[in-house]
Steps between C-alpha positions, in 0.01 A plus 500: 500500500785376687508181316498667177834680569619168613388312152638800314849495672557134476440526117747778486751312719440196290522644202843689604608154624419331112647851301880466702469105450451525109798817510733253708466222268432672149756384243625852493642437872650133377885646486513735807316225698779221387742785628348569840497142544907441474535823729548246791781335308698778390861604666636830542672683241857531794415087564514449121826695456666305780427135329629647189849616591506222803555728737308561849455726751553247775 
């Protein structure tokens, strides 16, 4: 019995593992997946407004 509930929970992981694959990669999730990957690169809105005017806090 025990290896029953093991087969039957290793489909279900599985399967969970396949269903958030196919959602992360969809075409649907093509533009918010482009923007999570510049999140790394963008500045703060106060850094921004300190290059623009050329002043700094320093």
């Amino acid at each position: 019995m025990l290896g029953v509930i093991n087969g039957v929970m290793t489909v279900l992981a599985l399967t969970t593992f396949v269903g958030i694959v196919w959602w992360a990669w969809s075409a649907h999730r093509a533009e918010a997946n482009r923007q999570a990957a510049m999140l790394p690169f963008a500045l703060p809105e106060e850094y921004q407004n300190d290059k623009n005017t050329g002043e700094s806090n320093e």
